[in-house]
C-alpha positions, -999 to +999 in steps of 0.1 A: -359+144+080-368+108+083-349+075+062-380+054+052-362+029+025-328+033+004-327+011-026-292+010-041-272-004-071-236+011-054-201-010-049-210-040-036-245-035-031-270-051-058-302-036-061-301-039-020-329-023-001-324-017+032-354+000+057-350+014+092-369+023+120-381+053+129-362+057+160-329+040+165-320+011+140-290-013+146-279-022+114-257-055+119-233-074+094-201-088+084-172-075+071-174-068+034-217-069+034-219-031+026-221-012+061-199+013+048-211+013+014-247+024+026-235+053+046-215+064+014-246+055-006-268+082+019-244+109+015-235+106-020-278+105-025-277+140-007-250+156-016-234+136-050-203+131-054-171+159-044-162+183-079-125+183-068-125+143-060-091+129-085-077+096-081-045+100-070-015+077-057-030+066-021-064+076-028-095+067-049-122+089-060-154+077-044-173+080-081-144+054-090-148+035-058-179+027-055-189+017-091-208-016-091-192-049-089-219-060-106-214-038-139-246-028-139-251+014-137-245+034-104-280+043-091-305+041-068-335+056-047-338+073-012-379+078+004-380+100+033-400+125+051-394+161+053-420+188+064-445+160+069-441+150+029-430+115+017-404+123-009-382+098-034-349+110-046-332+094-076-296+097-088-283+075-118-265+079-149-268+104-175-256+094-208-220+078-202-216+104-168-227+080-140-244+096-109-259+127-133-290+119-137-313+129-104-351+137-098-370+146-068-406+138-065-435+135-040-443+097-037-476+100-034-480+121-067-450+117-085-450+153-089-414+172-086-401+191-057-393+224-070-371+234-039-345+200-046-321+201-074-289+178-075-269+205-061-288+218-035-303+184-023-287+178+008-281+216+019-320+219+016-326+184+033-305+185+062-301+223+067-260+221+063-236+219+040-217+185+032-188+199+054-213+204+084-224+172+078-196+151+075-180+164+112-216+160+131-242+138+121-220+111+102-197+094+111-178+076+089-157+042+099-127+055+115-137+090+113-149+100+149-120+127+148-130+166+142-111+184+113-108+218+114-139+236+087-148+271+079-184+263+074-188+243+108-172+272+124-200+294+109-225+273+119-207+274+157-204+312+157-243+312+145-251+297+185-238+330+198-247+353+175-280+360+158-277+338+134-253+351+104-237+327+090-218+341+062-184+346+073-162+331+101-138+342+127-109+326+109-117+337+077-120+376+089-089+373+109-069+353+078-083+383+055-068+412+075-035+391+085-033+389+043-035+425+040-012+432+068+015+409+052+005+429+020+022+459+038+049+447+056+047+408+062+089+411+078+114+437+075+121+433+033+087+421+021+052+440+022+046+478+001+061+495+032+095+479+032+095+483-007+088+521-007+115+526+023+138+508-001+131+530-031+132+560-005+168+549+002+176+544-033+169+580-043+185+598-014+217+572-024+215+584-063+225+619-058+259+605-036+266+582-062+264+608-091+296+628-076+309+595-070+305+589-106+322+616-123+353+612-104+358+571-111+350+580-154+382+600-149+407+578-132+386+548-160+398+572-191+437+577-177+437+540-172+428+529-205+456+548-220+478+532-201+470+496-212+467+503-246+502+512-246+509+482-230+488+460-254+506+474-281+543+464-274+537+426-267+517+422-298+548+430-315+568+408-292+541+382-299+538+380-337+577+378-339+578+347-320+544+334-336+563+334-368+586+315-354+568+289-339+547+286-377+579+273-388+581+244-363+547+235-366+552+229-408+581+203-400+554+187-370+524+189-395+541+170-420+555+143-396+516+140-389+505+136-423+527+113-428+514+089-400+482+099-408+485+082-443+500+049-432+475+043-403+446+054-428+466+025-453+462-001-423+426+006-412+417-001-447+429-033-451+423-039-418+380-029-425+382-061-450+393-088-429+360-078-400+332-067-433+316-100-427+319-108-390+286-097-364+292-067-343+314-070-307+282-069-286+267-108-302+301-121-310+304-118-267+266-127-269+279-159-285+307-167-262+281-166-234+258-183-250+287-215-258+297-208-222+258-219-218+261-249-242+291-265-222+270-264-187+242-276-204+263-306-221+276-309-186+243-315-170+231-338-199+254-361-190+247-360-152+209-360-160+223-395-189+236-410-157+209-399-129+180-413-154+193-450-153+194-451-116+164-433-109+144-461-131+165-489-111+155-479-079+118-473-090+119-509-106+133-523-071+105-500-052+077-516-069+089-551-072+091-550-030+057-539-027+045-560-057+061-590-035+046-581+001+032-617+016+004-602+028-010-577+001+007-589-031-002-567-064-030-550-044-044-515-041-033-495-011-067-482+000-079-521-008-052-533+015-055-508+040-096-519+042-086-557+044-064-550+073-088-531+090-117-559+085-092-589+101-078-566+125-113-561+139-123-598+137-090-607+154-101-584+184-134-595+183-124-630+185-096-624+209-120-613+236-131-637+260-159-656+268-178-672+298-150-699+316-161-735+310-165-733+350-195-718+346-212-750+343-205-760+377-228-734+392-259-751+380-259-782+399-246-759+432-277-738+424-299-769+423-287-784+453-288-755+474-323-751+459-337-785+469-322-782+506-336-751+511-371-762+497-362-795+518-359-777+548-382-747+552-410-752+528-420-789+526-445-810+547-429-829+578-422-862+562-443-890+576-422-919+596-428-943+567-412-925+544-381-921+531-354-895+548-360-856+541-332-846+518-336-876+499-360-854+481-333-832+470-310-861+451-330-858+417-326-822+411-289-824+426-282-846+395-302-830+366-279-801+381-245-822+375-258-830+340-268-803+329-234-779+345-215-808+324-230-798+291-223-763+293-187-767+302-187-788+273-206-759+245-184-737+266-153-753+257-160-758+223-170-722+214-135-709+229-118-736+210-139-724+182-121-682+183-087-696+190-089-714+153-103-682+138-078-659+156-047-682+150-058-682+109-059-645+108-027-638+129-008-664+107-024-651+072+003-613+086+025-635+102+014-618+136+014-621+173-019-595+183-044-574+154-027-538+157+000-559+141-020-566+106-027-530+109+015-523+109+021-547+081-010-528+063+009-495+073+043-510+061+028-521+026+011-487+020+046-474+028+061-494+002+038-485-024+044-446-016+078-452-024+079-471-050+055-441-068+080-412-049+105-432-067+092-435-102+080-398-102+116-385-094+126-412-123+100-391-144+114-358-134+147-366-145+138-382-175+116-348-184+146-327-175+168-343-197+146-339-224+146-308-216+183-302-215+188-324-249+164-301-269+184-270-252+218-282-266+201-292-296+188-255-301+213-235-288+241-257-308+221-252-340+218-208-334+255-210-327+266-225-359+239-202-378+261-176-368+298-188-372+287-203-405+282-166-414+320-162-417+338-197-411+316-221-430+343-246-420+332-251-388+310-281-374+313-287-337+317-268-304+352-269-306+356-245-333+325-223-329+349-211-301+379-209-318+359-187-349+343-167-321+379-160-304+397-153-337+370-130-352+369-113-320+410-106-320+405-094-356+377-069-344+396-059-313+426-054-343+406-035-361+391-009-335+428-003-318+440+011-356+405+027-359+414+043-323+450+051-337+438+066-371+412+087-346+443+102-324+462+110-357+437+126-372+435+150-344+467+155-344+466+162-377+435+186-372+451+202-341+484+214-365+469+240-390+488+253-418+508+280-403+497+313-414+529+332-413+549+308-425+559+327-460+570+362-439+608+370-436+629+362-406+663+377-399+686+358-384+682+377-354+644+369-352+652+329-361+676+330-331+662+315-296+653+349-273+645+329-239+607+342-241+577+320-232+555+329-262+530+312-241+534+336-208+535+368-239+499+358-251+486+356-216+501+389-205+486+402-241+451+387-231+456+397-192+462+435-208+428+432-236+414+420-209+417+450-188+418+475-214+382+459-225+372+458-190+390+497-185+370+508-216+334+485-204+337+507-169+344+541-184+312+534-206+293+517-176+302+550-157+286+573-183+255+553-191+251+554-153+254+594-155+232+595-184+204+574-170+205+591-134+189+627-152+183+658-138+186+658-097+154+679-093+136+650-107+146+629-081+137+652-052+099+651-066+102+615-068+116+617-031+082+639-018+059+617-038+072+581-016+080+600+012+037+609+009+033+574+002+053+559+028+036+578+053-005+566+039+005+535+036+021+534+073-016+548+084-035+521+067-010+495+081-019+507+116-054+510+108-054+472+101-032+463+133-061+478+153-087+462+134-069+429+138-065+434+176-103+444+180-112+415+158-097+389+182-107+405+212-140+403+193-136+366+188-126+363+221-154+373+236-176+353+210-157+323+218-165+327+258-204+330+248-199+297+224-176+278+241-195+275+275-224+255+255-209+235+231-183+219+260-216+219+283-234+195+261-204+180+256-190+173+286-226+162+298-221+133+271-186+128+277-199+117+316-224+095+302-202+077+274-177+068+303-198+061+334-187+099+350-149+090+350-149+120+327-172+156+340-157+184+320-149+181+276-133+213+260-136+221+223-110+247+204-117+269+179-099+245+156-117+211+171-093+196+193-110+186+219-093+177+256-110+160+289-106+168+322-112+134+351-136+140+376-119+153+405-086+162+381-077+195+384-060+199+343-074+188+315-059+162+290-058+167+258-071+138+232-032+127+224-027+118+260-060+096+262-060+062+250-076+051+216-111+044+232-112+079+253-102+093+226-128+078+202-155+083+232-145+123+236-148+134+200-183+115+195-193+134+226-184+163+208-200+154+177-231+144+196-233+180+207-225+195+177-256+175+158-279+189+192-265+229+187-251+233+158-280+216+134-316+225+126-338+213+154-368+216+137-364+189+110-335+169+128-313+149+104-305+114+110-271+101+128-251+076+112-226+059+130-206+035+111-187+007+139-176+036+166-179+012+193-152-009+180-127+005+204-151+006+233-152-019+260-188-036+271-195-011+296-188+016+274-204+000+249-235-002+271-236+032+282-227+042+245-259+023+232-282+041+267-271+074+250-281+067+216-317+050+227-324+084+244-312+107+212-332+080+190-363+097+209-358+132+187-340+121+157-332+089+137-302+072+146-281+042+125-258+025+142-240+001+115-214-028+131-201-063+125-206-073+160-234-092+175-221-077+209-247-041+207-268-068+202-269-088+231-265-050+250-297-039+239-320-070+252-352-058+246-347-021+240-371-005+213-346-008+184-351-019+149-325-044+141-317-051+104-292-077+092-277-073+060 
């Protein structure tokens, strides 16, 4: 199968399209352009989205996840090839289910594709489940790792079998281990243990029967005992119950006599606290005055801070409204003034040509008529005049003319030092990067001066603030005293109301709590009931005896007549229920018959169990040797032969031996990249064994060079150019390094 264009509305993407090459396509972009999201996009086109897939604390369902930003509805379109046939897939939303809706036609046609239905999509596609494909052909950012899977291990098993791919090793073994444990899974668990223990049971009942019989009798003798017992101190106890009944009258009225007058108090007590608020807003109240005296407090701190906050504003800006050199004016104005003059001040400091100058002209003459004089002129004849009298005239246009530039000379420097002194004096200053200091100082001043009247403003807003607090929280407080002291108009006695109605309530809840106690007292002394019996004398008359330690000898011999009784029954409902012995030896033939098939089937399975794992032994030495071939073979070439030899369990951990090493290492003793490098040489082999050759899925591989190095890297990219010749490959990262590795490698690069 062949990617020719995936057009998606899905997360971030917005009606993207994105097109790759035939062969091996570098897909490159930043973080957050969608990398991920189209390799979630392919997968989800294939296979939908996973049944069992909840959000959950930690973890978002990728229907959830990917819903567009945009708000439009989660579709979009995959073109491929298979079997030679250009086919469009289409998955949208059905209704109000998104990702439901999903059609598969021929391009060319439009006709449907009776072998695709949403379900069996990417099965039929690819040739492997979504498990298969998930831990070969893609890999997912940060997913380079193998997980254990039942359907991968079929798929592994099929390379050294004939093909079946129905079951797997695991899930045999698993299955018979099940049924083991179903017969003895330790030495009290499992249907063997059980019917050894009901085995036991019955060849215990008949010992317990004679056991039985002779513990009913000594039960019977000692319940005659105790009853005798229990009957004299119930005599012993009523006499000194009646007693007792006539102390308790003379306490119970001494109760209700308490219990009146408290029940008097509480009364008048419940009128005086009718009209007051409940404890919990009275306190609510006293917090909230405790409140209203900081925030007087801090009124008159913010009455005292306002006043000198506006003085030393005022004094700010009259300082920089009085600067000599930038009175009244604009900082950024000032600051552009100064910058002006202190430029012209350097420009006019600089000097120019010296007023000596001038004498180099006549020089230059001179020198210039002599030399004409003496090596270029005619001999003079003898009439004439002497040869450098030639020379004078220009010797003396010279002099004049050196004269009047010293003079312009001297005049133009005369001219800047004017200039330079007016702008030094107008900032009082001795060089320009002065004027830009007083500049610097004035726009320091005016910074102040606005530091100053914003803190002026602050405080003046604060105690605002704090005024209309007091105001409010004043107003609420006398709401509520005015409820039940009307009388009251300042602070002063809100908090004495708020103290006294609180004493009255705390008055009123101690007699409520001393009513309470008498009234259990007064419920915890009944009427006594034998109060009306006669007493003799002798019976009125102290006797020494607790009647508390009577009743509990009385109860400790119920007790055990009730217990005596409980066990003599217990003993002959345990006789009953035990029946005739001769049905308990048939009982004992039948489990002993059981025990014993159960015991052969429980073997049975042992051997099965052992011949299954030699089994998958022997199947793992026919699979192993290829899959770690292939592997290993990429493992050299993805680290530049510092690795020969890679080494894949049944349950995918993988380990890598060094060249020249003599032990392996397994992938927790490798470091992230080795790691990362081993498991996508496993995976790399996996895609080249374990998946249909003749219509070869695409690879995608989502940034796993992020923990390579460049060489790596390199050799990483060598290896994918050269699988890119018999199946697609994507390679999506947010490096421009692959890049730059490539050169001018056939690769189709895309950037998103």
């Amino acid at each position: 199968m062949k990617i020719i264009e995936m057009t998606a509305t899905f997360g971030c993407l917005n009606k993207a399209t994105l097109r790759p090459g035939e062969g091996f396509t570098l897909v490159e972009a930043a973080n957050e352009s969608g990398k991920s999201t189209w390799c979630a996009f392919l997968r989800a086109m294939l296979y939908g989205f996973p049944a069992r897939d909840r959000t959950k604390e930690g973890h978002l369902a990728e229907k959830t996840r990917y819903q567009p930003w945009s708000g439009a509805p989660m579709e979009g379109t995959l073109r491929l090839e298979w079997q030679g046939r250009d086919i469009t897939l289409y998955r949208g939303p059905k209704g109000s289910t998104p990702w439901a809706a999903f059609s598969a036609v021929y391009t060319a046609t439009g006709e449907a594709v009776p072998s695709l239905t949403a379900e069996t999509c990417g099965e039929t596609l690819l040739g492997v489940s979504r498990e298969v494909f998930e831990r070969t052909a893609f890999v997912g950012q940060g997913s380079v790792i193998l997980s254990p899977s039942a359907d991968l291990e079929k798929r592994a098993a099929a390379l050294a079998t004939s093909g079946e791919e129905e079951v797997s090793f695991s899930q045999v073994e698993r299955t018979l281990k099940d049924w083991l444990n179903r017969r003895r899974s330790n030495s009290r668990n499992g249907l063997i243990p059980q019917l050894e223990g009901k085995l036991a049971q019955i060849e215990d009942t008949v010992e317990q029967q004679s056991g039985l019989l002779r513990r009913q009798g000594e039960a019977l003798q000692r319940q005659e005992e105790l009853t005798a017992q229990r009957d004299t101190l119930k005599a012993q106890l009523e006499t000194l119950k009646a007693r007792q009944d006539r102390q308790l009258s003379t306490r119970r009225a001494k109760a209700q006599e308490d219990y009146d007058e408290l029940l008097s108090r509480v009364e008048q007590l419940k009128k005086t606290v009718q009209d007051l608020p409940d404890a919990e807003t009275l306190r609510t109240a006293q917090g909230d005055l405790s409140f209203l005296n900081t925030l007087t407090a801090n009124l008159r701190q913010a009455d005292k801070a306002a006043p000198e906050a506006l003085a030393k504003a005022r004094q700010a800006e009259e300082e920089a409204d009085s600067d000599p050199c930038f009175p009244h004016q604009d900082p950024r104005f000032a600051a552009a003034q100064a910058q002006r003059d202190h430029d012209e001040a350097a420009r006019q400091i600089k000097k120019g040509p010296s007023p000596l100058f001038g004498l180099l002209l006549p020089l230059m003459a001179t020198l210039g008529a002599l030399g004409y004089d003496h090596f270029l002129a005619q001999p003079a004849p003898s009439y004439a005049a002497p040869r450098y009298a030639l020379s004078l005239p220009w010797a003396v246009g010279g002099l004049g003319l050196g004269a009047f530039v010293m003079l312009a000379l001297f005049l133009a420097r005369r001219s800047k030092r004017k200039k330079l002194s007016a702008l030094l004096s107008r900032y009082d200053a001795q060089t320009p990067d002065d004027i830009l200091t007083r500049a610097a100082d004035y726009n320091k001043k005016v910074e102040t001066a606005q530091e100053l009247r914003r803190i002026y403003q602050a405080v003046e807003t604060e105690r605002s603030k704090l005024l209309t607090q007091k105001e409010e929280l004043t107003a609420q407080l006398l709401a509520l005293v005015h409820s039940f002291a009307p009388e009251v108009t300042d602070a002063f006695g809100v908090s004495a109301a708020l103290s006294r109605a609180l004493q009255q309530g705390e008055a009123y809840r101690l007699a409520q709590s001393e009513f309470s106690a008498a009234e259990r007292l007064l419920s915890a002394l009944p009427a006594p009931q034998s109060a009306g019996l006669p007493l003799s004398a002798a019976d009125l008359a102290p006797t020494g005896e607790d009647p508390a330690e009577l009743a509990v000898r009385l109860k400790e011999a119920e007790d055990a007549l009730g217990q005596a009784r409980q066990l003599s029954a217990q003993l002959y409902g345990e006789l009953s229920a035990m029946g005739d012995p001769a049905r308990w030896e048939g009982e004992k033939a039948a489990l002993t018959q059981e025990l014993e098939r159960r015991q052969e089937e429980y073997d049975a399975l042992a051997i099965a169990l052992d011949a299954l794992q030699e089994a998958g032994s022997q199947l793992q030495e026919r699979f192993s040797p290829a899959i770690n071939q292939r592997a290993g073979a990429y493992l050299s070439t993805l680290t530049g032969g510092k690795y020969d030899t890679a080494t894949l369990t049944r349950q995918f951990q993988a380990s890598a031996r060094e060249t020249g090493d003599a032990a392996p290492r397994q992938d927790l003793a490798l470091s992230g990249g080795a790691a990362q490098q081993l498991y996508l040489a496993a995976r790399l082999a996996m895609c080249d064994l374990a998946l249909p050759q003749e219509e070869p899925c695409p690879i995608l591989l989502d940034d796993v060079l992020d923990a390579f190095d460049d060489a790596r890297a390199k050799l990483a990219l060598t290896c994918f150019l050269e699988t890119a010749q018999r199946r697609q490959v994507l390679l999506f990262t947010c490096h421009s390094r692959e890049k730059e590795l490539l050169n001018s490698a056939p690769v189709t690069v895309v950037n998103l």
